[in-house]
C-alpha positions as CSV (number, residue, x, y, z in Angstrom):
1,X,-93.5,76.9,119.0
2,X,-95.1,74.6,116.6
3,X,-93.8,70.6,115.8
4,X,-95.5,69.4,113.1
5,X,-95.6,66.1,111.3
6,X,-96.8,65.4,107.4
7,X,-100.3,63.9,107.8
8,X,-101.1,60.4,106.6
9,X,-104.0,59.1,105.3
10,X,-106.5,59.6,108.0
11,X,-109.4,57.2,107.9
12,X,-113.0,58.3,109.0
13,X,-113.7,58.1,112.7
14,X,-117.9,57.8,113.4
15,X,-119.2,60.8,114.8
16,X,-123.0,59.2,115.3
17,X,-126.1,58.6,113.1
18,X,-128.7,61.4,111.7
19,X,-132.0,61.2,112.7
20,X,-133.6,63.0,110.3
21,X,-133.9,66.5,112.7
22,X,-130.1,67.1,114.1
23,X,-127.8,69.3,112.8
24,X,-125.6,69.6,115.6
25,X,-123.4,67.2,116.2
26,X,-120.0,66.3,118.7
27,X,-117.3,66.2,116.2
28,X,-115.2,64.7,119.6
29,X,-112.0,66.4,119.3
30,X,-111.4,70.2,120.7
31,X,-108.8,72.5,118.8
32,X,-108.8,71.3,115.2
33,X,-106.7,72.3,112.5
34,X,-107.9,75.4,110.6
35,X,-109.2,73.7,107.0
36,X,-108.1,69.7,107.3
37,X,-111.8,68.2,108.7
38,X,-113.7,65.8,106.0
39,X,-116.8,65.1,107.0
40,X,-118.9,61.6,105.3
41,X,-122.5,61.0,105.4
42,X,-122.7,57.1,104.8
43,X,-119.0,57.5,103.1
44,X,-119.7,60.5,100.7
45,X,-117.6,63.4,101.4
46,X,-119.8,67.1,102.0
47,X,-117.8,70.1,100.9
48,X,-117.3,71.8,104.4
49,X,-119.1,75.8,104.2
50,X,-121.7,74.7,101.7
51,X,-123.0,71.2,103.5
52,X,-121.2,72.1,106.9
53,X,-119.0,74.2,109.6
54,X,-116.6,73.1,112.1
55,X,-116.1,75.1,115.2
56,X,-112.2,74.4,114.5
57,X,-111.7,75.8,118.5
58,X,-114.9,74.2,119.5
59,X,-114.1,72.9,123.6
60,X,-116.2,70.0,122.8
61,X,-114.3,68.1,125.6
62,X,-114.9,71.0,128.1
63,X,-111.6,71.6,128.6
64,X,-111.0,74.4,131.2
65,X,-107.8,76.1,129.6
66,X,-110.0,77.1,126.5
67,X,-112.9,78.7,128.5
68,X,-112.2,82.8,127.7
69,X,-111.7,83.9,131.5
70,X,-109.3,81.0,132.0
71,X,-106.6,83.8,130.4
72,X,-107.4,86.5,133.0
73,X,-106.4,87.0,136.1
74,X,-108.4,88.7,139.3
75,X,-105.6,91.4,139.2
76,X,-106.2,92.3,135.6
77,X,-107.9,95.9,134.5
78,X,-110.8,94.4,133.5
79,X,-111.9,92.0,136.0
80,X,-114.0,92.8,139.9
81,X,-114.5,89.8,141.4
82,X,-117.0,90.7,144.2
83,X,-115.4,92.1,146.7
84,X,-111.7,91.1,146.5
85,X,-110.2,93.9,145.5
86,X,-111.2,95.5,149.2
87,X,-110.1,92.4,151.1
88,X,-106.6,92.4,153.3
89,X,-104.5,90.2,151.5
90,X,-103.5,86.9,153.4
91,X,-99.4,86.8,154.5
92,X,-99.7,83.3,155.8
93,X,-100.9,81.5,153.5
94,X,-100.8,80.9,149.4
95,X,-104.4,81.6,148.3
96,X,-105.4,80.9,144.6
97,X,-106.6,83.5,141.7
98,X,-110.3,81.9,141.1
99,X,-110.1,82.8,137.7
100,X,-106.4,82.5,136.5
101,X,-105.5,78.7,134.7
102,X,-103.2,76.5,136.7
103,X,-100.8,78.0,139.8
104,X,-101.4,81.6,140.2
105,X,-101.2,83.0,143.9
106,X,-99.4,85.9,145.7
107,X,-99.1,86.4,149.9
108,X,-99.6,90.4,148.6
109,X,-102.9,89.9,146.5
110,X,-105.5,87.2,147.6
111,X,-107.3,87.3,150.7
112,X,-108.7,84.1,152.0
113,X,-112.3,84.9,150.9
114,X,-114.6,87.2,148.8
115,X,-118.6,88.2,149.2
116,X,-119.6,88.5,145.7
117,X,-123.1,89.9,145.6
118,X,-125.4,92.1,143.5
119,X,-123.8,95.1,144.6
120,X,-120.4,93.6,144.1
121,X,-120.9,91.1,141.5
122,X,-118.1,89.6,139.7
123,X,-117.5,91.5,136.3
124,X,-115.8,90.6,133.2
125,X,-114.8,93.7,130.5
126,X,-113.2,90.9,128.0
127,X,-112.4,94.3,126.2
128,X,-114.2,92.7,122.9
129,X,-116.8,90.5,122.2
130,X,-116.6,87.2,123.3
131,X,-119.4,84.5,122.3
132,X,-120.4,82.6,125.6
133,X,-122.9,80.1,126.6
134,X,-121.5,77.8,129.7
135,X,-120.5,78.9,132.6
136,X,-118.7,76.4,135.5
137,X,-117.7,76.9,138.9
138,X,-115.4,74.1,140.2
139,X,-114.0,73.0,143.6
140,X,-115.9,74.8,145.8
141,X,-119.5,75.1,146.1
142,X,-122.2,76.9,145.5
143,X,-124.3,77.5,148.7
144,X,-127.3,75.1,147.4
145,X,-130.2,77.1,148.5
146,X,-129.1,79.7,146.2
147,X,-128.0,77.6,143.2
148,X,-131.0,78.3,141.1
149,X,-131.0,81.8,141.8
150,X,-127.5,82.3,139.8
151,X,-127.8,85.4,137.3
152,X,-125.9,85.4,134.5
153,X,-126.0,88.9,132.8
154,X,-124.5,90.4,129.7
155,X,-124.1,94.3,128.3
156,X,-122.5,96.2,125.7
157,X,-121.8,99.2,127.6
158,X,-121.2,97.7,131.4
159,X,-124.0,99.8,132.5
160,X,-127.3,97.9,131.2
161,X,-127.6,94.3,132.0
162,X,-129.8,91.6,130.5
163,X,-130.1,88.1,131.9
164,X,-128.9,85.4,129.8
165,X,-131.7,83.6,128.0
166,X,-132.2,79.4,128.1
167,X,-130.5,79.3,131.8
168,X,-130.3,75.9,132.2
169,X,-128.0,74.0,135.4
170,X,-126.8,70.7,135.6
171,X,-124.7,70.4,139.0
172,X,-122.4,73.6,138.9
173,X,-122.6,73.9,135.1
174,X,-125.0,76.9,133.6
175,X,-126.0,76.7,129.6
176,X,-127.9,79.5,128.2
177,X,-128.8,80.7,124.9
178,X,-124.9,81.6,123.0
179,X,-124.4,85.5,123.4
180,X,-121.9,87.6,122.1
181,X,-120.8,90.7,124.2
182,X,-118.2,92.2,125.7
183,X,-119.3,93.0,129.6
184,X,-120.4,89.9,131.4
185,X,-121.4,89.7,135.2
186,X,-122.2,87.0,137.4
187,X,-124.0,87.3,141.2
188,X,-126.2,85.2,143.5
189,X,-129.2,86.8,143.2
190,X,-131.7,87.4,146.5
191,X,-134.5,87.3,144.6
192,X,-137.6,85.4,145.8
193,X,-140.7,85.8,147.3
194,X,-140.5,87.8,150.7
195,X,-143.2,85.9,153.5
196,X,-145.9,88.5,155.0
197,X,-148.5,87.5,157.5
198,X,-151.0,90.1,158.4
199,X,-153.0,89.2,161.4
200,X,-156.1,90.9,162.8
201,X,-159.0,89.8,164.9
202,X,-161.2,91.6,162.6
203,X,-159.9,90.0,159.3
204,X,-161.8,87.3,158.2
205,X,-159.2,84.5,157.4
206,X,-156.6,85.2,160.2
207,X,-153.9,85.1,160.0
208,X,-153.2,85.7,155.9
209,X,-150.0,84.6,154.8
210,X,-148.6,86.5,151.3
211,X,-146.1,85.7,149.3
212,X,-144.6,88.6,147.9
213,X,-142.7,88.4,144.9
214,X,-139.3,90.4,144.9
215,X,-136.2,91.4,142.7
216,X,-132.3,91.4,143.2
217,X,-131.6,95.0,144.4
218,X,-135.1,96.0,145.2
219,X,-134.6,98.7,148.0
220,X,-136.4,98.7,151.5
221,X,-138.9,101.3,149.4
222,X,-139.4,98.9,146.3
223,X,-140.3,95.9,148.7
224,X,-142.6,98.0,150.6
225,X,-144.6,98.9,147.4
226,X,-144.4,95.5,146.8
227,X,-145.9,94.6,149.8
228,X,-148.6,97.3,149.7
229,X,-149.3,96.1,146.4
230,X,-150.3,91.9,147.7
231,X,-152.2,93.1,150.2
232,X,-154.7,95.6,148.0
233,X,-155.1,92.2,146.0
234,X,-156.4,90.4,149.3
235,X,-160.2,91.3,149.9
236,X,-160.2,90.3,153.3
237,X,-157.6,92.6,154.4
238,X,-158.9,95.7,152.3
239,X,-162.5,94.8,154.0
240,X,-161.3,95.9,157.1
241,X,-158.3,98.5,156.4
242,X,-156.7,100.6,153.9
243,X,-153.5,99.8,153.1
244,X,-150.7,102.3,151.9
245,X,-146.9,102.5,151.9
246,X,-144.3,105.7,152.6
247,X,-141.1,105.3,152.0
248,X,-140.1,101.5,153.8
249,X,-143.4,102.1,155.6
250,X,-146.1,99.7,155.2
251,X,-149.2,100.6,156.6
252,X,-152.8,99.4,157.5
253,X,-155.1,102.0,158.5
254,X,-158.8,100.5,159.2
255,X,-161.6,101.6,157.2
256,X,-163.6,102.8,160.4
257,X,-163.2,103.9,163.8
258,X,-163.1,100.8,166.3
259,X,-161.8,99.9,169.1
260,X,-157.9,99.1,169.2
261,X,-157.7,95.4,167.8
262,X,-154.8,94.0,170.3
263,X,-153.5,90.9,167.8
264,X,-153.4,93.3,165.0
265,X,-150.0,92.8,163.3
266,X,-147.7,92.7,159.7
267,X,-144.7,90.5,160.1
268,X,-142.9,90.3,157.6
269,X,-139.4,87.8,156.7
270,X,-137.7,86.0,153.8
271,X,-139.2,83.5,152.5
272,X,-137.4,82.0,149.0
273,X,-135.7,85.5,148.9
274,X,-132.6,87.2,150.7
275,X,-131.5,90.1,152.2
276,X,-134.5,91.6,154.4
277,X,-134.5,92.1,158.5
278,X,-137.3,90.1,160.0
279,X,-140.1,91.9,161.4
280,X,-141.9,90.2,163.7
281,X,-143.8,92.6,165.4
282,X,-145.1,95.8,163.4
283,X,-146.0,99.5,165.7
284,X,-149.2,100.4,166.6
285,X,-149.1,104.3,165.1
286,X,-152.2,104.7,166.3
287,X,-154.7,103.1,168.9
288,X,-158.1,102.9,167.6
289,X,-161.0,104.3,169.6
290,X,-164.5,103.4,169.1
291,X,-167.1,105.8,168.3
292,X,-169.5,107.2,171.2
293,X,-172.7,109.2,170.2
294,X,-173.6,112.0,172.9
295,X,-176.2,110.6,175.2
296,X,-178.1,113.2,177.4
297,X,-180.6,113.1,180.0
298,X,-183.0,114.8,182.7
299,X,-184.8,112.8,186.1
300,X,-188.4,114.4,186.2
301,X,-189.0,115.2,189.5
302,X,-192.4,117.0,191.2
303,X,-196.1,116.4,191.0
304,X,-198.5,118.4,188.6
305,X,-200.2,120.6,191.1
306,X,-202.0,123.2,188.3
307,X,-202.8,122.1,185.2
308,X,-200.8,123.3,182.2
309,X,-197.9,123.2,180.0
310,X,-194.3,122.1,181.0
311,X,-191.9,124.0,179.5
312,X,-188.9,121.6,177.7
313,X,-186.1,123.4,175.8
314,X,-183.5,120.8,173.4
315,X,-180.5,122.0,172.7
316,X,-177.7,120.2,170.3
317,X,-175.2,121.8,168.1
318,X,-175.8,120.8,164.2
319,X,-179.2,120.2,165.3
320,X,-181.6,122.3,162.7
321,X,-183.3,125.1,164.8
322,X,-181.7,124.8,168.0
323,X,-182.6,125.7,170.8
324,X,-186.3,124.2,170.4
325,X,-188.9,125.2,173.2
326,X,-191.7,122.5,173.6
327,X,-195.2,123.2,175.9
328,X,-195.6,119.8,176.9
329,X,-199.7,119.7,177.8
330,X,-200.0,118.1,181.7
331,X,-202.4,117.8,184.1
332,X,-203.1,118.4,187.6
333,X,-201.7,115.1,189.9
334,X,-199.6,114.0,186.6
335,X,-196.5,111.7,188.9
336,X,-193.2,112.9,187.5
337,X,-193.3,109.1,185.4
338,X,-196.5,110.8,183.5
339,X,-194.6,113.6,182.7
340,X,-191.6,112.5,181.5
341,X,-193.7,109.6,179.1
342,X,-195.5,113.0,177.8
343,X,-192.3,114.8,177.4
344,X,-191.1,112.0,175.4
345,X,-194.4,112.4,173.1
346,X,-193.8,115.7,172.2
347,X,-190.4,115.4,171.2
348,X,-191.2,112.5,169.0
349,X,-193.8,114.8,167.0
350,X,-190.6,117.5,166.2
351,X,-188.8,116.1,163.6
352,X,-185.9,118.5,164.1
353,X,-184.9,116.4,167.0
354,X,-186.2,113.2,165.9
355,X,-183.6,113.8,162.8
356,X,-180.8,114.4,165.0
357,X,-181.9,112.5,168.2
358,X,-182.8,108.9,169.0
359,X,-185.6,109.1,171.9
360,X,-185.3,106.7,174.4
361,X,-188.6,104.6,175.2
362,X,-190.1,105.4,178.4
363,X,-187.9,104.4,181.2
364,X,-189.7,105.7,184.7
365,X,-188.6,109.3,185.2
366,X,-186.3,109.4,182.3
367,X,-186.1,111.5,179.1
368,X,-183.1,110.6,177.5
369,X,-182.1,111.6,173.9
370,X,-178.9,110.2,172.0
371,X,-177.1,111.8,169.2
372,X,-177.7,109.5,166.0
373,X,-173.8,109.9,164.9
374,X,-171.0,110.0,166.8
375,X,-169.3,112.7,167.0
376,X,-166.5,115.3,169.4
377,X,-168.5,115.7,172.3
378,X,-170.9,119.2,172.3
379,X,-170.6,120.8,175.6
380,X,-173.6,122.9,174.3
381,X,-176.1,119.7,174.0
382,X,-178.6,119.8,176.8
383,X,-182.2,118.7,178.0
384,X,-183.7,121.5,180.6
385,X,-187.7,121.1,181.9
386,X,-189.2,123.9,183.7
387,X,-193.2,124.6,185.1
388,X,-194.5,126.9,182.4
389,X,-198.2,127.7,182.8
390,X,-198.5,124.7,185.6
391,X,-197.1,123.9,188.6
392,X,-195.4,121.2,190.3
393,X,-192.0,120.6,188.5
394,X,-188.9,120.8,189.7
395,X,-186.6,123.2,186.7
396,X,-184.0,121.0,185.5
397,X,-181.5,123.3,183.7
398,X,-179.1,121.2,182.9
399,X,-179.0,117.5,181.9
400,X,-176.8,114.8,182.8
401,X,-174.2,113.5,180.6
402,X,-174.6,109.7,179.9
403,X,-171.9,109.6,177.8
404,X,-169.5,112.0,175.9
405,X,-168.9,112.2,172.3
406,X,-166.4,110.8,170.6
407,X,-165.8,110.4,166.9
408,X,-163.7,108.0,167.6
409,X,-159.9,107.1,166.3
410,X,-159.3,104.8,163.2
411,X,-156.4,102.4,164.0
412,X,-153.2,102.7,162.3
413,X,-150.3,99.7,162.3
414,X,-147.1,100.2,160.7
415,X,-144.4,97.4,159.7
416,X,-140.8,99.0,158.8
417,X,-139.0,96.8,155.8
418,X,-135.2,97.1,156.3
419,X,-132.6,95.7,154.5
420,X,-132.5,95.2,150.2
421,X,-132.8,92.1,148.5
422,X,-129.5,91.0,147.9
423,X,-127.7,87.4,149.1
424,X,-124.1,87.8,150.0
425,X,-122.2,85.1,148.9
426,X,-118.8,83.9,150.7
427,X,-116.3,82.9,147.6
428,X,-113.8,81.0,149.5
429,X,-110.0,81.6,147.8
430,X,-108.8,78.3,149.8
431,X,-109.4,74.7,149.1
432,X,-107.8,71.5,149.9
433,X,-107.0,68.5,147.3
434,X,-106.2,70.8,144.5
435,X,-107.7,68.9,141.4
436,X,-104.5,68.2,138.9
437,X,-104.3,68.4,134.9
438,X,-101.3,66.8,133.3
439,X,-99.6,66.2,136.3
440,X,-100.1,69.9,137.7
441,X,-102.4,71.1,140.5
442,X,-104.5,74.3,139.1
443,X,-106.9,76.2,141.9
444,X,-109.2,77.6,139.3
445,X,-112.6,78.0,140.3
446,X,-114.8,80.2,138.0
447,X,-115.2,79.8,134.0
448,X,-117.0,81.6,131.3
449,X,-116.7,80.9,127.9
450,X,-118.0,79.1,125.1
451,X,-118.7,75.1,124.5
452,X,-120.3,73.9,121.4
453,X,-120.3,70.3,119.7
454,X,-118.0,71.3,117.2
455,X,-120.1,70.2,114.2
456,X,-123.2,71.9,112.3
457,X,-125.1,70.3,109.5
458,X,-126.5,72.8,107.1
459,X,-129.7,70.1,106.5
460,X,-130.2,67.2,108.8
461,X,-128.1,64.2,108.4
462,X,-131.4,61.6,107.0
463,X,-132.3,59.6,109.8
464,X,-129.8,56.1,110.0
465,X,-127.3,58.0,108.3
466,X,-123.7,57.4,108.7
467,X,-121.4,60.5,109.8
468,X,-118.1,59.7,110.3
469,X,-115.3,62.7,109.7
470,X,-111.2,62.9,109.8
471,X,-109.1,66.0,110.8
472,X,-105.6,66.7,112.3
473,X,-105.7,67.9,115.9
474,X,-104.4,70.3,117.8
475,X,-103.1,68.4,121.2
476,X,-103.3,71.4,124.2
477,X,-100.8,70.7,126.0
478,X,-99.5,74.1,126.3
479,X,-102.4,76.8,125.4
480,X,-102.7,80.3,124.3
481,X,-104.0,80.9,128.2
482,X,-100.3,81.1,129.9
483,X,-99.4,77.7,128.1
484,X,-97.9,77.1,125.2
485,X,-99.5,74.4,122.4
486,X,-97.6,72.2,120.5
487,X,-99.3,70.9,116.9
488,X,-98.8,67.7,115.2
489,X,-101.3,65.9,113.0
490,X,-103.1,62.6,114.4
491,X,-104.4,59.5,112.4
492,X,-107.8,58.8,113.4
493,X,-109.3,55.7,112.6
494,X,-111.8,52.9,113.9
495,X,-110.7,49.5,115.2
């Protein structure tokens, strides 16, 4: 229904002064008539397309009933908010449609709450285009530790999503970058930088604390990469280990064998993102064992009685010309300590076992020879000593183990992500002290649309320039979104 009143003379009402750079400007008045704004600079009248455009529907004055979603309801085709649809509706109480304009609530529809997240954002098909650039959430609030972590997102097919550009917040108000489309979706995002703290006795540095960079919706897997990823880029962890990732696996694997390092650990936790389990304490896969080289070794025993050669046969496995036979020149009252610092010359002059062996430096009655790399223990290694043309000598035909061969075991700790990054966010369908508008109570929360100042300068208003315009308004007091509007022109003037 329209009322309408023959316009009088409107006289210029001041809009603000040019500054030489501005072109847009507040024209202070939403819902304009089509065609009746005059716009002055310093009283001379522009020709409105060539010199300037109104946004005739422009929401300068933010008002909530001409934001696009404020004509939709939650139940409606082309709305998911989070998710509600899910939820047990409440039968004792009246909850509120977040996105429907003034009273809209039903015992069979609304639960009390929501979790809107980035699995189950909340989605707008507006079923055409619709420019946007403000969105509002009102009454309740935002969880502030997430408040700068609101994505905005746009797409043309509901199935790729682009983040609005020029995000900007001022309390629960976003601005970005005007964008037409007609899918829109809106989420608390998780994303963040995970904490990881890898600790290790060996690790110069230790404990290292990361921070790990992560996306809304990265899996268990993605973080993990992520993960493996921060700490290749740390030269004192890859010093000591490898560092690798399977599946949700992360895992350090040192470089060498060693002995099991007790303290070592990868914890990882949330840090300014959302959504992962803590792990404080990652598994040691594997125990590390330090590497043992094969030590052998024979007691001399006797008295030379006849001169002559001792007869010494080495023995090793991957030792070049094994078995080797040495004659091992002695003579006649040569005390077992004589013999065995002689044996230990002639060994030294083969350099088959010299290559392969360490000799030991005299040590009494002792020959003893150690493996110069360590290695699984070689049952076949052995040190025998036998009277050959002299006499005297006990035989020794087999030598005593000092210690058994080992390669040894590199360690291996692994740290299990679980969980996605993702923040779950509670949108509450109750509130108390309903806000009012025109005498009515509205429980409105959420609102996407489009505000602009109304007025656009094709060049600059010159700076200290006057702009004043006049127009006939539009007064919403019934709107298209499940109000009715009533029109009648308005005289606007200064003084």
């Amino acid at each position: 229904m329209m009322l309408s009143k023959a316009p009088s003379t409107a006289y210029p009402i001041v809009i603000g002064e040019g500054d030489g750079e501005t072109q847009e400007f507040n024209i202070k008045a939403p819902l304009i008539q089509t065609g009746t704004a005059r716009v002055y600079i310093d009283g001379e009248e522009l020709t409105e397309g060539t010199d300037f455009a109104v946004e005739y529907e422009n929401n300068c004055g933010d008002w909530y009933e001409n934001y696009h979603t404020a004509a939709l309801s939650c139940t409606d085709a082309g709305v998911t908010f989070g998710d509600l649809a899910s939820k047990t509706p409440s039968s004792s109480y009246d909850y509120r449609d977040p996105l429907a304009w003034w009273n809209c609530y039903d015992r069979s529809l609304y639960p009390a709450s929501c979790t809107v997240n980035d699995v189950n954002p909340i989605i707008i098909d507006f079923g055409t285009e619709k420019s946007c650039n403000t969105l509002k959430i009102d009454i309740l609030t935002v969880p502030s530790a997430r408040l700068d972590s609101l994505k905005i997102q746009y797409s043309s097919n509901g199935v790729d999503w682009t983040d609005a550009s020029g995000l900007s917040r001022t309390g629960q108000v976003w601005k970005f970058t005007e964008t037409s489309a007609r899918y829109w979706r809106v989420f608390l995002s998780g994303e963040g930088n995970a904490t990881v703290v890898v600790t290790s006795s060996s690790i110069t540095g230790s404990p290292i604390t990361l921070s790990v960079p992560v996306a809304s919706s990265d899996t268990a897997s993605i973080v993990a990469d992520k993960i493996k990823a921060a700490i290749e880029n740390n030269a004192n962890i890859t010093a000591v280990y490898d560092v690798s990732a399977s599946g949700a696996d992360v895992i350090l694997t040192a470089k060498a064998p060693a002995a099991n390092v007790s303290n070592l650990n990868i914890a990882i936790s949330n840090g300014t993102c959302a959504g992962l389990t803590t792990v404080s304490t990652s598994t040691n896969t594997t125990a590390g064992v330090a590497p043992v080289k094969q030590q052998e070794n024979i007691y001399v025993t006797g008295t030379i009685g006849t001169a002559g050669n001792a007869t010494v046969v080495v023995t090793a496995a991957g030792m070049a010309n094994s078995p080797i036979t040495l004659s091992v020149p002695v003579s006649s009252g040569d005390s077992a300590t004589t013999v065995a610092s002689k044996v230990n010359a002639v060994l030294a002059q083969n350099s088959d076992i010299t290559d392969f062996f360490t000799i030991s430096p005299d040590n009494g009655r002792y020959v003893r020879l150690t493996a110069k790399a360590a290695a699984d223990n070689d049952p076949t290694m052995n040190i025998s000593i036998a009277n050959g043309t002299c006499t005297g000598l006990t035989a020794i035909t087999t030598s005593t183990v000092d210690a058994a061969g080992n390669v040894g075991t590199r360690q291996v700790e692994t740290a299990t992500v679980s969980g996605s990054i993702s923040y779950n966010w509670t949108y509450n369908l109750y509130y108390q002290n309903l806000p009012t508008r025109d005498g009515q109570s509205y429980g409105s929360t959420f609102f996407l649309g489009k505000t602009v100042p109304g007025l656009k300068f094709t060049t600059p208003p010159p700076a200290g320039a006057s702009i004043t315009a006049s127009f006939a308004l539009e007064y919403p007091f019934k709107t298209s979104n499940n109000l009715l509007r009533f029109t009648y022109s308005v005289q606007l003037q200064r003084g």
